[in-house]
C-alpha positions as CSV (number, residue, x, y, z in Angstrom):
1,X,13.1,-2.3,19.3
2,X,14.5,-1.9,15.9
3,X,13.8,-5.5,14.7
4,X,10.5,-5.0,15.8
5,X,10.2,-1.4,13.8
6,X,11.8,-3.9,10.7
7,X,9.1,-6.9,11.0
8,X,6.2,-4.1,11.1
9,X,7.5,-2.2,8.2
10,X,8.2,-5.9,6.6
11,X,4.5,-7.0,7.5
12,X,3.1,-4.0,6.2
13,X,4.7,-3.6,2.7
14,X,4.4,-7.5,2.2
15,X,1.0,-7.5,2.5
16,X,-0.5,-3.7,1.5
17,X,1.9,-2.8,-1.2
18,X,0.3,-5.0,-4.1
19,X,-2.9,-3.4,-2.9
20,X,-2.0,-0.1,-3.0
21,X,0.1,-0.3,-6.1
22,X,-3.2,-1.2,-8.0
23,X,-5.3,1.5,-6.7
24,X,-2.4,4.3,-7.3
25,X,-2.2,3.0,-11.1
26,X,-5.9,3.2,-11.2
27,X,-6.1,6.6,-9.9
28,X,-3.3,8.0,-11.6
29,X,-4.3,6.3,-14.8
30,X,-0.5,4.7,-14.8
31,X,2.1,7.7,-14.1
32,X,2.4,6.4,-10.3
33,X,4.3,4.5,-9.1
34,X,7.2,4.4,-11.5
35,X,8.4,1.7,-13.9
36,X,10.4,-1.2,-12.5
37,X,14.1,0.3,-10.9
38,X,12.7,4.1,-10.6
39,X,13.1,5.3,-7.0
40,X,9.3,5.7,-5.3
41,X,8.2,5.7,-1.6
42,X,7.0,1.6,-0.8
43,X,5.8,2.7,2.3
44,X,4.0,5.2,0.9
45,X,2.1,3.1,-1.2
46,X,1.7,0.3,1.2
47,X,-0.3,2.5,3.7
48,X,-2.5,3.3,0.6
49,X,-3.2,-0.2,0.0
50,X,-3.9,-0.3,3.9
51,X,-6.4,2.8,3.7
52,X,-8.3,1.1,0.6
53,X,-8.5,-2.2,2.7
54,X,-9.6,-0.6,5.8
55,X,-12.1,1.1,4.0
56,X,-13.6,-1.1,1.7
57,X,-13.6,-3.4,5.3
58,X,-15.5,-0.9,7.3
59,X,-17.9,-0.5,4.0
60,X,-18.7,-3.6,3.9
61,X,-19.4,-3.8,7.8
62,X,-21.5,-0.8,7.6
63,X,-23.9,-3.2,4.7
């Protein structure tokens, strides 16, 4: 059970972070997430990057 808790969490920051990251800088014009080595929440950022992929998804479904 826990290796499969550590793939999902794996899966999920591998492919959502960069995502995420971009849109947070955008929004926050650069003040989040930290500089390189500054303690921040991945996770947290990785299920923006899957919100802002879900959504721009369903967007484009709705076209």
């Amino acid at each position: 059970m826990l290796r499969a808790i550590f793939l999902l969490n794996l899966l999920t920051v591998g492919l959502f972070y960069l995502p995420g990251w971009l849109l947070l800088r955008v929004l926050t014009l650069g003040r989040y997430p930290p500089a390189r080595g500054e303690p921040h929440s991945e996770e947290a950022v990785a299920f923006t990057g899957m919100a802002a992929v879900l959504l721009a998804l369903f967007a484009w479904w709705l076209a």
